[in-house]
N, C-alpha and C positions, 0 to 999 in steps of 0.2 A: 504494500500500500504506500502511496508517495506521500510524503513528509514525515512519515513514522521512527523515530527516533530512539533506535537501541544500541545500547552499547556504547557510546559514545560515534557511533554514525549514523546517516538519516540517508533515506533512500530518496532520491529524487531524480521522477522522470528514467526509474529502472535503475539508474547510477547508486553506487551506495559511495557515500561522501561522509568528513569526517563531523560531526557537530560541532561547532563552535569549533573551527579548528586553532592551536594557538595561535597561526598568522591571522587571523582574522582576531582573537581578542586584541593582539597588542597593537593589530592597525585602530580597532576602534579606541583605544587607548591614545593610540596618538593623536586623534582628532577630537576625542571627547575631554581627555585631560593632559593629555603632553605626559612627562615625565614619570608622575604619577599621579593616581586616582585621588579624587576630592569627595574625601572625607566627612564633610557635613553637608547637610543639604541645603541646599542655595535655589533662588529663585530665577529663571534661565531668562533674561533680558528677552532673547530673540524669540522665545516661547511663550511669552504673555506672563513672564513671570511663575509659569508650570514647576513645580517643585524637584527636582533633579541631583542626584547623587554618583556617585562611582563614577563609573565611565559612559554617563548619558541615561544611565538608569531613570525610567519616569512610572506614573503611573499607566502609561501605555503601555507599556512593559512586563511591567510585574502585578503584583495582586497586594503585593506588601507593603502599608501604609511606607510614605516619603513624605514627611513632616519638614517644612523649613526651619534648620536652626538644628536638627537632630542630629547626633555624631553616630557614624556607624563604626565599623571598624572595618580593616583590610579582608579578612578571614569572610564577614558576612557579604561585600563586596564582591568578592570572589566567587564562593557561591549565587548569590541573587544572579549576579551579571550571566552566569554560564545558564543557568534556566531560563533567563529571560534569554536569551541569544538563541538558545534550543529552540523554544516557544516562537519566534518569530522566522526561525528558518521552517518550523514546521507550517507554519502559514505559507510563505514563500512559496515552499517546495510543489503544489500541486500547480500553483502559475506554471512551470517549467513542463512544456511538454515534449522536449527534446534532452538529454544526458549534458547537462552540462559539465566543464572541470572545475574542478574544486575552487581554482580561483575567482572563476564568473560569478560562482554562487557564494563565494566569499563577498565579492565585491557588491553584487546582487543584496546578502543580507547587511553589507554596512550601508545603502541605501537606504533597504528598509530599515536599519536601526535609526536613519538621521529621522525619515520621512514618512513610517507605516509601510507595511506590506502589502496595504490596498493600493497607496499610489506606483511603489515599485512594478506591483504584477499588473495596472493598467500602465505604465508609462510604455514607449516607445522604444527604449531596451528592450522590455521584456517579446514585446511581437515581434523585433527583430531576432531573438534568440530563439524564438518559437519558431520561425524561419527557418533556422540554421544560420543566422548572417550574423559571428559570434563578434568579428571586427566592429560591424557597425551599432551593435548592442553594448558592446564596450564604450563606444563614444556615445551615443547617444544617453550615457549616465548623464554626459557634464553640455553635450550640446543638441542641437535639434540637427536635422539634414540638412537646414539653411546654416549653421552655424552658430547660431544664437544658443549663449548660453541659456541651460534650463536647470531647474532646481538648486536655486542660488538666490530666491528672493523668499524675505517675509512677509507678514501679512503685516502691513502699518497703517490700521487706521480703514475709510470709507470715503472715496470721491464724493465730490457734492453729488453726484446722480446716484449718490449709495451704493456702488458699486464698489466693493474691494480695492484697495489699493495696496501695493505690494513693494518693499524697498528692498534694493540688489544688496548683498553682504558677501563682499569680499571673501571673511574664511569660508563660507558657504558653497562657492565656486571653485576657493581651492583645492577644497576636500573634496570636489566635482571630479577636476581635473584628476587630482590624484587616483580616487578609483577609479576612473578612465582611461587613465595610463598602465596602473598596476596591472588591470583586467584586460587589456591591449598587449601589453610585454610579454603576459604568460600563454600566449596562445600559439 
């Protein structure tokens, strides 16, 4: 069954791949905290103020209150992060109706760690990999086919016509590029 996750692997798309694999905790590591994990929960500017721990840990996440102001420790970090990483590739995985390699779905789940699984498995990546077109699903993490960066803005605010309005963020784009590239290299 695809997304099913034993053993420390998840079958996806027939492939059996590794869960959480370490390249993939310590890239989200790098993007979510740098050096190392942060320790108390803090309120995520670019998230509306969403309550946010360890390495990107939210309540989309996990199931396990994330209080602002609460000190966790490394050890409970550690754990939470690996379940919730499991949990979201387990969503991911039935999007994938073709075997991807471990990298694609590495880079695949730090998407969905930045963005949700819902927009990972409708974005533009993933039909291209559904495809077979694993080059252009690599790039389409960080751009469109015209070129224009995608998934690199937040939500700020409401146009006078009420309509959403959305401001570009720089780390947003570079962590774009990055799994674009990563997931580009290994192929």
């Amino acid at each position: 069954m695809n997304g099913r996750a034993v053993a420390g692997t998840i079958v996806v798309a027939g492939a059996t791949l590794v869960a959480g694999s370490p390249f993939l905790m310590g890239f989200l590591q790098k993007w979510e905290s740098g050096k190392a994990r942060v320790l108390v929960v803090y309120g995520d500017k670019l998230a509306g103020g969403l309550p946010t721990v360890c390495n990107g840990l939210t309540r989309h996440v996990t199931s396990t209150p994330i209080i602002v102001g609460q000190r966790w420790t490394d050890e409970k970090c550690e754990v939470e992060e690996r379940a919730a990483v499991v949990g979201v590739q387990a969503q991911l995985a039935p999007c994938f109706k073709r075997s991807p390699t471990q990298i694609v779905f590495d880079m695949a789940t730090s998407h969905a760690w930045n963005l949700g699984a819902p927009a990972t498995c409708g974005s533009g990546a993933m039909a291209a990999w559904n495809r077979g077109e694993w080059e252009k699903g690599c790039q389409r993490i960080a751009r469109g086919d015209d070129g224009v960066l995608v998934w690199s803005f937040v939500r700020d605010g409401k146009n006078p016509d009420g309509s959403p309005r959305y401001k570009f963020v720089q780390g947003l784009a570079n962590r774009r590029a990055d799994e674009a590239t990563t997931c580009s290299g290994a192929l």
